[in-house]
C-alpha positions as CSV (number, residue, x, y, z in Angstrom):
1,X,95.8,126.8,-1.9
2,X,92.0,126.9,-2.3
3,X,90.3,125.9,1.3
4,X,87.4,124.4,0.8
5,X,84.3,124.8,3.2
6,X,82.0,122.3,4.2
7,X,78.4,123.2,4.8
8,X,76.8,123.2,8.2
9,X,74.6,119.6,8.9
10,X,71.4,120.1,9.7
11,X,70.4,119.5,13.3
12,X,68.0,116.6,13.7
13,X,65.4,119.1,14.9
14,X,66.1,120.0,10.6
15,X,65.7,116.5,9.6
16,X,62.5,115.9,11.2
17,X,61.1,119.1,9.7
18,X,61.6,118.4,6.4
19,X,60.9,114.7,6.5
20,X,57.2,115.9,8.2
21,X,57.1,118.2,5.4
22,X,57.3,115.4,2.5
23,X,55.3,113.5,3.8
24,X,52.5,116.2,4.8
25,X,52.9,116.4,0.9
26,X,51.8,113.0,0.1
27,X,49.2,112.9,2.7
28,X,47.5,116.5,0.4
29,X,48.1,114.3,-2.7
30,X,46.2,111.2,-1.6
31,X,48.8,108.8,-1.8
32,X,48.1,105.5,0.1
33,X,47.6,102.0,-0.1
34,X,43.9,100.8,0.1
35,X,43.2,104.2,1.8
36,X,41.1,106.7,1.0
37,X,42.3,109.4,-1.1
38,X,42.1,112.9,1.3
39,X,42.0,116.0,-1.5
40,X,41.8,119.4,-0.3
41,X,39.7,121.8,-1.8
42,X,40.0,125.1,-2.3
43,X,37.0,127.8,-2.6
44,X,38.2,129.2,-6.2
45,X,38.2,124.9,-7.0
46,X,34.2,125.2,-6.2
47,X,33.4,127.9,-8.2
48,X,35.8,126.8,-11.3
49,X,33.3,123.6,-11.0
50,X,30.3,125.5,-10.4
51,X,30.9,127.4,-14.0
52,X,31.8,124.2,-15.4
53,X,28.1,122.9,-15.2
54,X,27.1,123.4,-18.8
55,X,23.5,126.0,-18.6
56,X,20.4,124.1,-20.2
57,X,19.4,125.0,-23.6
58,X,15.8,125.7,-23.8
59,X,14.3,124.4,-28.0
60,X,13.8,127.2,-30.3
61,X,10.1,128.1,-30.3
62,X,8.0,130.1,-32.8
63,X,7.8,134.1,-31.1
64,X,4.0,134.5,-31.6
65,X,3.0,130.9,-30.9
66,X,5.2,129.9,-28.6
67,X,5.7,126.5,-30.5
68,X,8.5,124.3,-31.2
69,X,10.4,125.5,-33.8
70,X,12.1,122.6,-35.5
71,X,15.6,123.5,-36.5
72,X,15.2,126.9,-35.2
73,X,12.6,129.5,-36.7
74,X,12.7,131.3,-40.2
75,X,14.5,134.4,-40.4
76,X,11.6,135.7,-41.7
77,X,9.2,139.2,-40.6
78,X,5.9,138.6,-39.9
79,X,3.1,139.3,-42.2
80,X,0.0,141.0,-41.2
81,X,-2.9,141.2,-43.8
82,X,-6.3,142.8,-43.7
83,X,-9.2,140.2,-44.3
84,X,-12.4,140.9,-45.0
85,X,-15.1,138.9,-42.6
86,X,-18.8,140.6,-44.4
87,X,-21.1,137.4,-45.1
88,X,-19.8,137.8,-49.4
89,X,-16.6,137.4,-48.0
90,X,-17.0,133.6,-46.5
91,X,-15.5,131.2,-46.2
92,X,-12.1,133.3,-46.3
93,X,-9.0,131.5,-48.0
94,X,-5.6,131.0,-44.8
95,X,-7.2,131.8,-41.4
96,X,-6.5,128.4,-40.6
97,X,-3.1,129.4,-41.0
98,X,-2.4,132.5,-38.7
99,X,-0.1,132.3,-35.6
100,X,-2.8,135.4,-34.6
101,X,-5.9,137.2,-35.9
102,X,-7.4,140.4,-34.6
103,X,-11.2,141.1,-35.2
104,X,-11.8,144.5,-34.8
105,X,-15.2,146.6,-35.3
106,X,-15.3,148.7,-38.8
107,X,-18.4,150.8,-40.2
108,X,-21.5,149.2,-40.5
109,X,-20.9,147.1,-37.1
110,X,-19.1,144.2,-39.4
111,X,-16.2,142.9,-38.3
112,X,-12.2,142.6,-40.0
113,X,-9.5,140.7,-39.6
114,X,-5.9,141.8,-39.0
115,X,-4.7,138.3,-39.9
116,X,-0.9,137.8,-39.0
117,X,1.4,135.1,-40.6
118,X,4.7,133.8,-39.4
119,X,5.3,130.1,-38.8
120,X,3.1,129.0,-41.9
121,X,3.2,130.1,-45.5
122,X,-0.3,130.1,-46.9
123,X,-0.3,129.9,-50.7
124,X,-3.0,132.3,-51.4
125,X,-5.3,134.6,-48.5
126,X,-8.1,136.4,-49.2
127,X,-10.3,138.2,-49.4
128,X,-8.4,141.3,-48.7
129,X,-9.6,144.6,-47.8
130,X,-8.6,148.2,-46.5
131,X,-6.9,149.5,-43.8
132,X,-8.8,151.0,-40.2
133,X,-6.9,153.9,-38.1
134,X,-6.6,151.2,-35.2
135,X,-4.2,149.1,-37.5
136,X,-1.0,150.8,-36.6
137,X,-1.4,149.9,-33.1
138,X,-2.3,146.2,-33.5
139,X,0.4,145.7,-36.2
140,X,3.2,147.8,-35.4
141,X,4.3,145.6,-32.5
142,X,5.5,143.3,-35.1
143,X,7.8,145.6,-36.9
144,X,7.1,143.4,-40.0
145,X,4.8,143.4,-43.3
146,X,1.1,144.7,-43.9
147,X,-0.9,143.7,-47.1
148,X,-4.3,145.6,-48.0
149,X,-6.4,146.5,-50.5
150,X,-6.2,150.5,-50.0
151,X,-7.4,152.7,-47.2
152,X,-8.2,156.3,-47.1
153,X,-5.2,158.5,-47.2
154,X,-4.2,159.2,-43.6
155,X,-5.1,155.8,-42.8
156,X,-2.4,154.1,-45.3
157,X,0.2,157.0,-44.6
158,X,0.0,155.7,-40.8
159,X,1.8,152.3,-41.5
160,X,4.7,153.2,-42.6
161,X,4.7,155.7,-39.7
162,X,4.7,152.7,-37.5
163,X,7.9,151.5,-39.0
164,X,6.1,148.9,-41.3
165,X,6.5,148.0,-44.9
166,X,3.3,148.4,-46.8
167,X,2.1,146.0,-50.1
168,X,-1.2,148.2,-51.2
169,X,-3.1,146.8,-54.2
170,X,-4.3,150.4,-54.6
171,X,-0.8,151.3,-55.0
172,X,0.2,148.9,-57.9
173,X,2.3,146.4,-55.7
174,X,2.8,142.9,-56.8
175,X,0.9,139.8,-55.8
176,X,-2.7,141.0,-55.7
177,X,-5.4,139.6,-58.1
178,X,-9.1,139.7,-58.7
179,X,-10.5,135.5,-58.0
180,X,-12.9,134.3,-60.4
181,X,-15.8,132.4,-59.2
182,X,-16.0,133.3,-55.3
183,X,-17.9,136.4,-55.0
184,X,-18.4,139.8,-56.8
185,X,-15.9,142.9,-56.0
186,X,-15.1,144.4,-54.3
187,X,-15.2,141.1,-52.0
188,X,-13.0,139.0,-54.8
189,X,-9.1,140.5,-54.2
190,X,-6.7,138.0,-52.9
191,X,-2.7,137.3,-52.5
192,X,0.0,135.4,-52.3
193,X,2.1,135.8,-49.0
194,X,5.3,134.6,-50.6
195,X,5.3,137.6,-53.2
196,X,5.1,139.6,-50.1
197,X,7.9,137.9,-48.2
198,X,9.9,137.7,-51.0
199,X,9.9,142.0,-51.3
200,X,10.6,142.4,-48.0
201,X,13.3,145.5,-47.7
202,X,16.4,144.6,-46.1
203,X,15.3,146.5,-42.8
204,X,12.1,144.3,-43.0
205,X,14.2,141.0,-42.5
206,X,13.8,139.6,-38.8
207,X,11.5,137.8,-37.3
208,X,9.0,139.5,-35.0
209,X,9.3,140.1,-30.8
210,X,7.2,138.0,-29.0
211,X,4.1,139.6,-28.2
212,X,1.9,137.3,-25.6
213,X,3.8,135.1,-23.4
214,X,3.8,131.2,-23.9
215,X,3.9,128.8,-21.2
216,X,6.2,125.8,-22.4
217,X,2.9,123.1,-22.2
218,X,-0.8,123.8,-22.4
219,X,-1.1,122.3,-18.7
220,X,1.0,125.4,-17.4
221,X,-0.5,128.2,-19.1
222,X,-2.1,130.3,-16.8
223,X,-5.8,129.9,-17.2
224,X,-4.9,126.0,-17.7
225,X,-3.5,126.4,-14.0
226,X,-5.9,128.7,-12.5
227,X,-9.0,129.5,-14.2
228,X,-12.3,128.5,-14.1
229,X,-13.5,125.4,-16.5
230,X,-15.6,126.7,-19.6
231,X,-17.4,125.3,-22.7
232,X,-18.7,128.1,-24.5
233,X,-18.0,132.0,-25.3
234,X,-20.6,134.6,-26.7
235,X,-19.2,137.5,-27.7
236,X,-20.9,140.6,-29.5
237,X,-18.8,142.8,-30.8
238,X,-21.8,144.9,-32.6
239,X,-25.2,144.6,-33.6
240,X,-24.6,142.0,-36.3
241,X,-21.3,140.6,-35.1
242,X,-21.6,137.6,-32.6
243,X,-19.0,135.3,-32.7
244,X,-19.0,132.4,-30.7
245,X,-16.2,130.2,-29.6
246,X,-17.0,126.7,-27.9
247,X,-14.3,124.2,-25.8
248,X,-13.2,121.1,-28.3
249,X,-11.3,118.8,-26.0
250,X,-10.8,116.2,-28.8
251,X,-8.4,119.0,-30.6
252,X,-7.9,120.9,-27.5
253,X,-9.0,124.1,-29.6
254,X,-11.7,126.5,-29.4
255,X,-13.8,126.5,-32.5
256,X,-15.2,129.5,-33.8
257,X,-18.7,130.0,-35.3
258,X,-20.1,133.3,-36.5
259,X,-23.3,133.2,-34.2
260,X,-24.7,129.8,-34.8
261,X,-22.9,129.0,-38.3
262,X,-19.4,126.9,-38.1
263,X,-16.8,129.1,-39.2
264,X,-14.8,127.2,-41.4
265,X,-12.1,128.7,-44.4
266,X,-12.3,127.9,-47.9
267,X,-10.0,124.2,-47.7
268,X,-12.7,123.0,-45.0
269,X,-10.6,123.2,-42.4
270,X,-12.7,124.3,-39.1
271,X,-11.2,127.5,-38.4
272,X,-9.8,127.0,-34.4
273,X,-7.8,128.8,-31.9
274,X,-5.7,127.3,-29.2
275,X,-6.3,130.5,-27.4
276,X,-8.9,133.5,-27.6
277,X,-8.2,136.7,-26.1
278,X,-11.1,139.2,-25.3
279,X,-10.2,142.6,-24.1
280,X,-13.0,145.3,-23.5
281,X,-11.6,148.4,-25.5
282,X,-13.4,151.9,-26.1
283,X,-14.3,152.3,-30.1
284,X,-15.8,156.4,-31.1
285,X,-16.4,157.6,-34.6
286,X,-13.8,159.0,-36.4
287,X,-14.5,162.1,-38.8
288,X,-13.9,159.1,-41.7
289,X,-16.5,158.3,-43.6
290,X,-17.1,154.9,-45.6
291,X,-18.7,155.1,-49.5
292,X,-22.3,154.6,-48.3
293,X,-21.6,157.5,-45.8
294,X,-21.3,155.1,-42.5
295,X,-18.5,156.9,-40.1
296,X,-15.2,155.1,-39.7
297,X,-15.0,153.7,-36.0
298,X,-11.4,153.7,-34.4
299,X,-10.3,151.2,-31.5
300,X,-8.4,153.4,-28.9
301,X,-6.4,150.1,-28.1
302,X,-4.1,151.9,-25.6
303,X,-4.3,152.5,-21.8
304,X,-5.6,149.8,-19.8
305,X,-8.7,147.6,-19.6
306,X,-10.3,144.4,-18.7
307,X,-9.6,141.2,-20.2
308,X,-10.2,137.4,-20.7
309,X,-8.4,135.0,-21.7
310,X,-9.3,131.2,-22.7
311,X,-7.1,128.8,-23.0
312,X,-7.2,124.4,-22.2
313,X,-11.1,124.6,-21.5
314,X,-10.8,127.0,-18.7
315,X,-11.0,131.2,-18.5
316,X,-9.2,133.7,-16.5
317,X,-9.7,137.4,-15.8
318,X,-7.0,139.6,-16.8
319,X,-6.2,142.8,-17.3
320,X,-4.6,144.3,-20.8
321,X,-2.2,147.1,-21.2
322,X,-0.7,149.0,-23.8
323,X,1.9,151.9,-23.1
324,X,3.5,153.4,-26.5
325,X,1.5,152.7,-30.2
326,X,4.8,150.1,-30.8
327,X,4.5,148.5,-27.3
328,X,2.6,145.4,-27.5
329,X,-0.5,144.4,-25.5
330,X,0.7,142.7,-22.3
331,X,-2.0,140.8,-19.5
332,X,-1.2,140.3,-16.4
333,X,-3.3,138.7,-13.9
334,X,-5.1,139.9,-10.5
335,X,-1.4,139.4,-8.8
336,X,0.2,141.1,-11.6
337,X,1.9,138.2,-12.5
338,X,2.1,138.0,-16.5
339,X,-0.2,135.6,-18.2
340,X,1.5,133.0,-20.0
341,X,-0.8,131.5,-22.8
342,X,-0.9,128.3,-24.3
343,X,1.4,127.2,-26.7
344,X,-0.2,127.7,-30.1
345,X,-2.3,130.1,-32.4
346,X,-4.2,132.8,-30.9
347,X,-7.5,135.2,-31.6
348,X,-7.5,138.2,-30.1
349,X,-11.2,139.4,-29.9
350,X,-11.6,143.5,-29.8
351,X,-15.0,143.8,-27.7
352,X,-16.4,147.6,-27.3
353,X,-17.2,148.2,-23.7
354,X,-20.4,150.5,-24.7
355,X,-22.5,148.0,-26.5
356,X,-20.4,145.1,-26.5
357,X,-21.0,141.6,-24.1
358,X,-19.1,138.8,-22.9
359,X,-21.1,135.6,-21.7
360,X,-19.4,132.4,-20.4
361,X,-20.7,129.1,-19.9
């Protein structure tokens, strides 16, 4: 015979204990009618909906203008090309173009362009000319494309040094030609960018680092914010080099003139910067001599030096550095704060220190 067992009853001490406890459990859920709903939290709760706030997503911008890039921008290197800027050579053919150009001092006192294309495709530039032993460190920053005429040997052999992939018409490369009815050679070679492009070598492929900073708007760049209003820059970079850049609010642009002559390229298009950058660098004779026997002046663009930088009508003083020959230039202002320029293209002025000026107005 199977005795069966009967469990203990709970005491009513028991009862009330679990009865509290069911209903401690409705109280957590919220459960009520016409109350308010009480729901604790717990700490990991906050941070699970802390992550869950989604992180903004800033537009894709062009790396040397800092512009909108529409669609995100072309997987494309940049493309740096020597331009010629002797009297024959004017008006030139896709300066108005450039995301930057850097005018540097060669023999004679005249000035060249290291023109640099990226966010536009020009369908012909020119004229183009020869390579200078400062080009390495202006262009190797961009880890892209150069395009020249020719250059004396230790001069050419420095590029690919630099990690660049040269196009030399000197060397047979594709997409050079002589143009008929614009001046006499050795002023008359020009090219077409998308020849260039189109060759680049697999490990030529990305799109360049950011060199200058970009403030999102022109009204936060840094001289927009706190420089001092301006209308007019006088540069000279040599004897016979004295560009001039002057404040156009209408087209928030600087325009340039080659002392008092508008500087325009060959469509007619006023040729404009939405910033110009002047840094005071040292330039010494090389042991490079030109065909007419002029010696070959270098720009040691490394170091540190003084700097200006123009941008929405105003200037700022700055200061420019350079560590490494791939490092680009940074500025940085009095704090030490990084300049941020303007969104837009940019002109890079190389001004010697020993004979070269800067006047403001």
């Amino acid at each position: 015979m199977v005795q069966r067992v009967r469990a203990p009853r709970p005491t009513r001490r028991r009862r009330v204990a679990a009865v509290a406890a069911v209903l401690g459990t409705f109280a957590l859920a919220g459960c009520g009618s016409g109350g308010a709903n009480v729901v604790e939290t717990s700490q990991a709760d906050v941070a699970a909906s802390k992550s869950a706030v989604p992180t903004p997503v800033l537009p894709a911008t062009w790396p040397l203008t800092g512009m909108p890039a529409d669609g995100g921008a072309a997987a494309r290197p940049a493309l740096a090309v020597k331009i010629e800027n002797s009297a024959p050579a004017r008006p030139q053919t896709g300066l108005e173009q450039t995301d930057m150009v850097w005018e540097e001092v060669v023999e004679g006192g005249i000035t060249r362009f290291v023109a640099v294309f990226h966010s536009q495709v020009p369908e012909e530039v020119g004229p183009i000319r020869s390579v200078r032993p400062m080009d390495p460190k202006i262009v190797g920053p961009l880890k892209g494309l150069i395009a020249f005429s020719g250059g004396q040997p230790d001069y050419v052999d420095m590029l690919p040094a630099a990690g660049l992939q040269i196009f030399s018409q000197d060397k047979g490369a594709d997409g050079f030609y002589r143009k008929k009815g614009v001046a006499a050679a050795p002023h008359n070679v020009y090219g077409t960018p998308a020849t260039w492009w189109a060759a680049a070598d697999s490990t030529h492929q990305a799109s360049p680092p950011q060199q200058f900073a970009h403030a999102r708007t022109a009204a936060q760049a840094t001289a927009a914010v706190a420089g001092t209003a301006a209308a007019n820059l006088a540069l000279t970079l040599s004897g016979p080099s004295h560009p001039a850049w002057a404040w156009d609010a209408a087209s928030s642009t600087w325009l340039r003139s080659e002392g008092t002559t508008a500087s325009v390229a060959r469509s007619g298009a006023r040729l404009a910067a939405t910033n110009v950058v002047v840094l005071r660098v040292t330039v010494q004779n090389t042991d490079g001599v030109d065909p007419a026997g002029n010696p070959v002046p270098e720009t040691l663009l490394a170091g540190s030096g003084e700097a200006l930088v123009a941008s929405g009508g105003k200037t700022v003083k700055a200061t420019w550095t350079k560590g490494a020959e791939l490092d680009p230039v940074t500025l940085t202002a009095a704090d030490g704060a990084t300049i941020a320029l303007a969104p837009g293209n940019t002109w890079v002025e190389l001004v010697p220190t020993d004979g070269g000026a800067v006047a403001i107005s």
